[in-house]
Each structure stands twice: as structure tokens, then as C-alpha cells.
TORKOL-4160 file (C-alpha; in steps of 0.2 Angstrom, whole numbers, padded with zeros to 4 digits, m for minus):
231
<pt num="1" X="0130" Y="m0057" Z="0016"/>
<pt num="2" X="0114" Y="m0050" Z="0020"/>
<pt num="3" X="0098" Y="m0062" Z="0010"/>
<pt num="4" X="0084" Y="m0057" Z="0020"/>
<pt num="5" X="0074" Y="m0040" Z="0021"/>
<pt num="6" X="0076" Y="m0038" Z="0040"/>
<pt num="7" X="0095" Y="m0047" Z="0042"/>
<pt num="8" X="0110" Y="m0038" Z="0046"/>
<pt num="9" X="0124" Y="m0032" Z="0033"/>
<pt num="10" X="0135" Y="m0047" Z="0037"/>
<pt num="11" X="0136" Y="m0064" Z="0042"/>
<pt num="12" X="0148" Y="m0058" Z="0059"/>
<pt num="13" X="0133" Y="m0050" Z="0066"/>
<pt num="14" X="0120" Y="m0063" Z="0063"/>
<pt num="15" X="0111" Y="m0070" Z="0079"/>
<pt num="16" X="0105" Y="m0085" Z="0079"/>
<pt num="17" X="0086" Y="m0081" Z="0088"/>
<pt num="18" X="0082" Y="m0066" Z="0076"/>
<pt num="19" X="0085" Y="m0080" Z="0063"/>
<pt num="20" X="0077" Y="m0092" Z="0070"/>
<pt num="21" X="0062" Y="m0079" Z="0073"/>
<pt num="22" X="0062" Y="m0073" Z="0057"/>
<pt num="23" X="0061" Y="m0092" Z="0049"/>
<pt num="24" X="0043" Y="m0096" Z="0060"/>
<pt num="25" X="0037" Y="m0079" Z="0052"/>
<pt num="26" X="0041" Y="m0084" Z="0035"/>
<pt num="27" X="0033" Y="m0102" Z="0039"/>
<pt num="28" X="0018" Y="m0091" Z="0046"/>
<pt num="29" X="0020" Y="m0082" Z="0030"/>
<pt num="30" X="0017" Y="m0099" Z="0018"/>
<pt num="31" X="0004" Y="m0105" Z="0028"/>
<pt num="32" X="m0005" Y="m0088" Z="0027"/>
<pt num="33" X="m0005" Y="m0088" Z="0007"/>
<pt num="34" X="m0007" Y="m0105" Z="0005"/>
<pt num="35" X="m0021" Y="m0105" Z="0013"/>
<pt num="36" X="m0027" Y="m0086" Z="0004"/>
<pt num="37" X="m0023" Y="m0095" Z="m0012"/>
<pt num="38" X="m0033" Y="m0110" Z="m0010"/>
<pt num="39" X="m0049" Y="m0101" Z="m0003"/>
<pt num="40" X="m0047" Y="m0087" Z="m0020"/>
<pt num="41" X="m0047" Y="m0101" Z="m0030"/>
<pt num="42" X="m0064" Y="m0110" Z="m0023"/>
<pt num="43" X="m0051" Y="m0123" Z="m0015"/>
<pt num="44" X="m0050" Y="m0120" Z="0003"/>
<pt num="45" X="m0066" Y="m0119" Z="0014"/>
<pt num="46" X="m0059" Y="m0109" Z="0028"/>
<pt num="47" X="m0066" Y="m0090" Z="0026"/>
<pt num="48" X="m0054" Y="m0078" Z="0027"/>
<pt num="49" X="m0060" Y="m0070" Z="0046"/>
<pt num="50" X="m0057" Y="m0088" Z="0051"/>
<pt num="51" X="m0046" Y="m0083" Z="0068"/>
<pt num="52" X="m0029" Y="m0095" Z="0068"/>
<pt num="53" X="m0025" Y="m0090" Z="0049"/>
<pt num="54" X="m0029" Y="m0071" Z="0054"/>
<pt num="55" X="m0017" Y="m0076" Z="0069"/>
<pt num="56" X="m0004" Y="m0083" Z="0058"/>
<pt num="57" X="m0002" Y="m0065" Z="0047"/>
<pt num="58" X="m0004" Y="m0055" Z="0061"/>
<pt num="59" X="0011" Y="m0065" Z="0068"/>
<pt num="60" X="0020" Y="m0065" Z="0052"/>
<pt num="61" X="0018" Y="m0046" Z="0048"/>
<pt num="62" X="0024" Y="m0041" Z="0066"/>
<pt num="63" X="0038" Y="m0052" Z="0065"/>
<pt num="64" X="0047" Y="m0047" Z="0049"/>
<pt num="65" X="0043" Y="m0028" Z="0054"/>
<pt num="66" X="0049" Y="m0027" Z="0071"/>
<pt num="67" X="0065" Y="m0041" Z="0066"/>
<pt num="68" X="0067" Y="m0026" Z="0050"/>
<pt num="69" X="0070" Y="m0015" Z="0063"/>
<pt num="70" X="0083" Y="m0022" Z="0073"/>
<pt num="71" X="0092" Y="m0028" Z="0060"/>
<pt num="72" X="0096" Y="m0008" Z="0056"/>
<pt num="73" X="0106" Y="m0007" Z="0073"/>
<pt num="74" X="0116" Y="m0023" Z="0065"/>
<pt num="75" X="0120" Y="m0018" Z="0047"/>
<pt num="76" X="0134" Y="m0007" Z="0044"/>
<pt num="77" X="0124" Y="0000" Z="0029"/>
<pt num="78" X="0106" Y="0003" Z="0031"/>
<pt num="79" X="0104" Y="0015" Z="0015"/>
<pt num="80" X="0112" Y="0000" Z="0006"/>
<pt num="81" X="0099" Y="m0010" Z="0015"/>
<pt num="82" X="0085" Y="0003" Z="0009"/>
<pt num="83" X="0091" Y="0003" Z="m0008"/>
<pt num="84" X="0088" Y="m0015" Z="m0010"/>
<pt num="85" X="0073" Y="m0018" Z="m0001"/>
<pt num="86" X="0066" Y="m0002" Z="m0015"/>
<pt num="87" X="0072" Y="m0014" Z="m0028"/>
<pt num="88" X="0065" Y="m0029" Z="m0020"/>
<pt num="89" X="0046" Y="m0018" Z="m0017"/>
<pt num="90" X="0047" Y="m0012" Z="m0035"/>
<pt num="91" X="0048" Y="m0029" Z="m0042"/>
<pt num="92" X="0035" Y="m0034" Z="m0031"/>
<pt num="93" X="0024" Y="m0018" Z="m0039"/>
<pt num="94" X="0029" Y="m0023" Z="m0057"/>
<pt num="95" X="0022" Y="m0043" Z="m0056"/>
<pt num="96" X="0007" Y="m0040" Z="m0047"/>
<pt num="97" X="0002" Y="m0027" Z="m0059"/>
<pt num="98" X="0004" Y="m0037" Z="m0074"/>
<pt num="99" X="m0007" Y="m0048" Z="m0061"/>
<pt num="100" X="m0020" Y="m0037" Z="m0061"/>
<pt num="101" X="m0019" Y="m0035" Z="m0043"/>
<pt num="102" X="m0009" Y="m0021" Z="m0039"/>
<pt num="103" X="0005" Y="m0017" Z="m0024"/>
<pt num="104" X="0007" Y="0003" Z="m0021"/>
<pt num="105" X="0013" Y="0001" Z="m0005"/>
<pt num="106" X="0015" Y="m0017" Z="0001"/>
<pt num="107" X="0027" Y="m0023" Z="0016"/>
<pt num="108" X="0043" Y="m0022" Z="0008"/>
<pt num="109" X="0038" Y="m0003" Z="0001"/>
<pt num="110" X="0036" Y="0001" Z="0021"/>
<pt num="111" X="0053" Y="m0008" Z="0025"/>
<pt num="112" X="0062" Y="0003" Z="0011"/>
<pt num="113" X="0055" Y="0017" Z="0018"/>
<pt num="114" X="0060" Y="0015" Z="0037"/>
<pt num="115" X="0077" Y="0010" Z="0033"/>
<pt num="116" X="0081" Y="0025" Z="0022"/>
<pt num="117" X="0070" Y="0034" Z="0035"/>
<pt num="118" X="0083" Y="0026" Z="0049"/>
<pt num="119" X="0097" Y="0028" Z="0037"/>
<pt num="120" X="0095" Y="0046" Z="0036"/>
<pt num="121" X="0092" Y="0050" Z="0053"/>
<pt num="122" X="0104" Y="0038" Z="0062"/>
<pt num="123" X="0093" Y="0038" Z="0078"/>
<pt num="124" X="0103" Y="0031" Z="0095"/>
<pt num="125" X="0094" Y="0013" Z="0102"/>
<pt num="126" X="0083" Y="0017" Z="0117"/>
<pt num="127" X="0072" Y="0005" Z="0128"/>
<pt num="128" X="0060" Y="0022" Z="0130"/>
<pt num="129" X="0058" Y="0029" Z="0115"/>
<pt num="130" X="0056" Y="0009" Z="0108"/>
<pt num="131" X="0040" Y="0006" Z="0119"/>
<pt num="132" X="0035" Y="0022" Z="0115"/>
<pt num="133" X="0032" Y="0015" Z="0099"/>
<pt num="134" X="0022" Y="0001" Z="0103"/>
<pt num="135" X="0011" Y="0010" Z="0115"/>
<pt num="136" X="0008" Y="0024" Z="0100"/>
<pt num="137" X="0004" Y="0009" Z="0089"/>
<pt num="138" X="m0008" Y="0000" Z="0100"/>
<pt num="139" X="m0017" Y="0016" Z="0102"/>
<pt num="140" X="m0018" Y="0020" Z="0083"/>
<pt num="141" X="m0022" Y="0005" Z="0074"/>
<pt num="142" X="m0040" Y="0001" Z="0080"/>
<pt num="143" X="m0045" Y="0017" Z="0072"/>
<pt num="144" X="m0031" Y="0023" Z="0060"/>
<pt num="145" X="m0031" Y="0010" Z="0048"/>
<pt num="146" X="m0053" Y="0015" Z="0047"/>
<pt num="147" X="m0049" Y="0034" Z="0042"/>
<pt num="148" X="m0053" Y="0042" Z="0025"/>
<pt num="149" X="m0049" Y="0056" Z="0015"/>
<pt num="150" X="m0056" Y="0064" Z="m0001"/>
<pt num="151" X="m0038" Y="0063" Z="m0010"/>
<pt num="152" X="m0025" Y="0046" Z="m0012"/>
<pt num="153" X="m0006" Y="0057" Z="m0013"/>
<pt num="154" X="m0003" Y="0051" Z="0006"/>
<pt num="155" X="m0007" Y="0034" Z="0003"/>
<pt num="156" X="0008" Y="0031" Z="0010"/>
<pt num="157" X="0007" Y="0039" Z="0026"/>
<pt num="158" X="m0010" Y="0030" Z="0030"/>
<pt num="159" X="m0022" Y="0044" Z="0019"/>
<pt num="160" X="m0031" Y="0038" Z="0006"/>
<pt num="161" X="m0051" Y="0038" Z="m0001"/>
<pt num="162" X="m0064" Y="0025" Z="m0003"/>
<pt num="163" X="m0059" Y="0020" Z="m0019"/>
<pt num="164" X="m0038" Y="0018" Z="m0016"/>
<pt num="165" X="m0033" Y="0000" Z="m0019"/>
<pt num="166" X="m0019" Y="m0012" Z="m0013"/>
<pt num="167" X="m0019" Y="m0028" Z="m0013"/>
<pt num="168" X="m0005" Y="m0026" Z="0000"/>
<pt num="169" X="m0006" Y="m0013" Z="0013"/>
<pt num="170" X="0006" Y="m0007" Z="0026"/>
<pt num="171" X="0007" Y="0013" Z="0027"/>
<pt num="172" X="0021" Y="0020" Z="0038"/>
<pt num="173" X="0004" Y="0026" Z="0051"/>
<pt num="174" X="0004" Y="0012" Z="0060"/>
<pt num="175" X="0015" Y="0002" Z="0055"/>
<pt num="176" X="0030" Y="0009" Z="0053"/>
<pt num="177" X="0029" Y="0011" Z="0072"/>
<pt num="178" X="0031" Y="m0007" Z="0074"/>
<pt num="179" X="0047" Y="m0006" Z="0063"/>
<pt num="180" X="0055" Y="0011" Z="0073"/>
<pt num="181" X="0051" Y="m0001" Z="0088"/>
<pt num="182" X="0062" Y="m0014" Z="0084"/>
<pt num="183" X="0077" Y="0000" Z="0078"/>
<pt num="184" X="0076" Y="0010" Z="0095"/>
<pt num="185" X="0075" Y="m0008" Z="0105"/>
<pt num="186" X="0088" Y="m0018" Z="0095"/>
<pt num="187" X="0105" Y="m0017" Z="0104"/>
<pt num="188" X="0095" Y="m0019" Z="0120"/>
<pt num="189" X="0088" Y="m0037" Z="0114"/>
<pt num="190" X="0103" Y="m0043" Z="0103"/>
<pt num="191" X="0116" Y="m0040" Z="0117"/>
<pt num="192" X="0102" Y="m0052" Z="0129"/>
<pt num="193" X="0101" Y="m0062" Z="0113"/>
<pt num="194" X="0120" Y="m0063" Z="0106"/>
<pt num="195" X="0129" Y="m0080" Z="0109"/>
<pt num="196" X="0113" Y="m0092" Z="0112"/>
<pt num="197" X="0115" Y="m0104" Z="0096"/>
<pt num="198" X="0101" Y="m0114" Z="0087"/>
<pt num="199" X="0104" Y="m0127" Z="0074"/>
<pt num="200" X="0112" Y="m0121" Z="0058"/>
<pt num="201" X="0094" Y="m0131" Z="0047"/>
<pt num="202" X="0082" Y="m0120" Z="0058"/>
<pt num="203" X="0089" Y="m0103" Z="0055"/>
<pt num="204" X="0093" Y="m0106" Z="0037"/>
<pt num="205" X="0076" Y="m0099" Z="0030"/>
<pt num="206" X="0079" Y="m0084" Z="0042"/>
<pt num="207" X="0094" Y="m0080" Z="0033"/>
<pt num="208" X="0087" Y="m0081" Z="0016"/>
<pt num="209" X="0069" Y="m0072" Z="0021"/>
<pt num="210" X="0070" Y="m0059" Z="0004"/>
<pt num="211" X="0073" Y="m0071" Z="m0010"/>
<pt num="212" X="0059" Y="m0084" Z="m0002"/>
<pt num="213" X="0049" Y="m0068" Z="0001"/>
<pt num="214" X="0047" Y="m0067" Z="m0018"/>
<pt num="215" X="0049" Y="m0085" Z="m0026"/>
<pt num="216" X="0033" Y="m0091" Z="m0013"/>
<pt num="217" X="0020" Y="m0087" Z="m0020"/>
<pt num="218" X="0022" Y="m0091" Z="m0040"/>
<pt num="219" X="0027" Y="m0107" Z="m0032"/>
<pt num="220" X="0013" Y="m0110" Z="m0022"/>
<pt num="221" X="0002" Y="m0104" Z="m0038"/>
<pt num="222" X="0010" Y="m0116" Z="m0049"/>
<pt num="223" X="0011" Y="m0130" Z="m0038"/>
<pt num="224" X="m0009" Y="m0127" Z="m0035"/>
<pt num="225" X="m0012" Y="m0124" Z="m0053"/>
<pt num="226" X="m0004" Y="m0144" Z="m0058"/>
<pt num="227" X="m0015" Y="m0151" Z="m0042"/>
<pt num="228" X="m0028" Y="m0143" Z="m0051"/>
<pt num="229" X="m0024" Y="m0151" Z="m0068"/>
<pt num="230" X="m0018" Y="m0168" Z="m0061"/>
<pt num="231" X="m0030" Y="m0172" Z="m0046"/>
């Protein structure tokens, strides 16, 4: 049964290294926010451009993008897939917004999107067209992510003004590239991957990415707020 946003459709197609993988992103993941959390809240004393926490999101971003991507060539129902990862990003949108900090197009909004995008054009795996990717998306991002427009309405392609705000921000340009990579390279990597087994307690986050995706924070922020009241 797939429980993560980037797992296959069912449990006879899990490999034991993309879960694995995609457990050390969602521990990056923790770390990253606990940390974000502790420094909003006048806790932490790290500043945010401090390089091994940037490391650790940049790791943890890459991961579940690309792993989100090979898990299309896995499932046997990416719009299914899409459909729930839309739900999953809409509930996202709803609670930070009655946070006061609004998601219009956060991570799991760009994983929707490239599912249904893979779902509907049911592309064939290629090693080519897969590096092809990567080299687009190392060309791009030093200055794609820097470009503004006078208008917000493809905010979700990478275009948006000045004054456009999200508090969580992955458009398909670049990053959907990192996510196509992972698609057109899957079968090529999980038939080297297939068969090599890790223990069952490691991969277990992996295999539950989704629902610890969205119970982390509001438990790192409750957990934070009785330190606060206890300490």
C-alpha cells in the first residue's frame, strides 16, 4: 500500500534502497525544521545561511523529488498517485494559511503536478533524456529561481513579481526537472537496485514518508512549545 509521496503503488514493488533513501531525506527533513523552528522562535543560534543545515534541505529536497520520480515508473497508478498527493498539498495550503503563513505552491503541489503531468503523458524510461534533465537543471537554477515578472498567474511555472509569497517554494522551472529525472532514470536504477535488502526498522520511515511529512512539524511545534513552558 503506498504511505509515502514518492513510494510505488504497492508493497510488491518496494526496494529496499529507495526506502532506505527516502528515510535519511525525511531525517534530513526533521533536522532542517527543527532547527528552522528553533531559530524563528529566538531558540536556535545557528543563522539560517549556516552551510550543513542548508546542506541538509538541499539534500532532503533533492531526494524526495528525484525518489518521487522513480516511484512513477513503480506504481501501477500514477493519477491515483496525483490525486492524493493534490489532497495531501491542499491540506498542507489550508493549515498554514490559518497559520498565517501561506503554501501556494509548496513541495508536495510540484509532486501533484509532475505525477499527473507523468500520468498523462506516460513517457518511456530513458538514461538520455534523464540526464538531460539534470544538466537543464544545473544550468537553470543559478539564475531561474532570481527572475521577475510584473504578474503572479504562473507562479507555478517559476513567474512571479516581487511581492508573490510562499513560504514553501518549488515551481515545476527548476525543479520539476529534478523530478522528470528521477521518472526517465527509474527502471535503469531500480532493476541495479532491485533485490539488495536493508533492515525492515531502517526502511520503515521510508515507507511512511507522506503521513510523517505532515504530522512533523505540529509535533516538533508542540514539543518546542512545552520545553518552552517547562524548561
Amino acid at each position: 500500500m503506498e504511505t509515502s509521496p514518492t513510494s510505488a503503488s504497492t508493497s510488491e514493488n518496494r526496494i529496499d534502497i529507495l526506502d532506505g533513501w527516502r528515510t535519511l531525506a525525511v531525517l534530513f527533513m526533521v533536522v532542517w525544521h527543527l532547527w528552522y523552528d528553533l531559530h524563528e522562535r529566538s531558540i536556535g543560534s545557528i543563522v539560517p545561511t549556516y552551510y550543513p543545515y542548508r546542506l541538509l534541505r538541499c539534500a532532503s529536497v533533492h531526494s524526495f523529488l528525484f525518489l518521487a520520480g522513480i516511484s512513477c515508473t513503480l506504481s501501477k497508478n500514477n493519477l491515483r498517485r496525483g490525486g492524493k498527493l493534490c489532497g495531501a498539498a491542499m491540506l498542507v495550503s489550508v493549515a498554514m494559511l490559518l497559520a498565517g503563513d501561506p503554501v501556494l505552491f509548496g513541495i508536495l503541489h510540484l509532486m501533484a503536478l509532475c505525477t499527473l503531468l507523468w500520468a498523462w503523458g506516460k513517457p518511456k524510461g530513458s538514461v538520455g533524456p534523464g540526464l538531460l534533465c539534470l544538466a537543464l537543471f544545473a544550468a537553470l537554477y543559478p539564475w531561474l529561481p532570481e527572475v521577475r515578472v510584473n504578474f503572479d498567474w504562473l507562479f507555478w511555472l517559476g513567474l512571479r513579481s516581487n511581492e508573490f509569497y510562499s513560504a514553501d517554494y518549488y515551481p515545476l522551472l527548476p525543479w520539476g526537472l529534478i523530478f522528470f529525472a528521477g521518472g526517465f532514470l527509474g527502471d535503469w536504477l531500480c532493476e541495479k537496485l532491485r533485490g539488495i535488502t536493508l533492515p525492515r526498522w531502517f526502511t520503515w520511515v521510508g515507507r511512511h514518508a507522506l503521513p510523517i511529512y505532515l504530522l512533523h512539524q505540529p509535533v516538533l511545534l508542540f514539543g518546542i512549545r512545552l520545553w518552552e513552558r517547562w524548561a
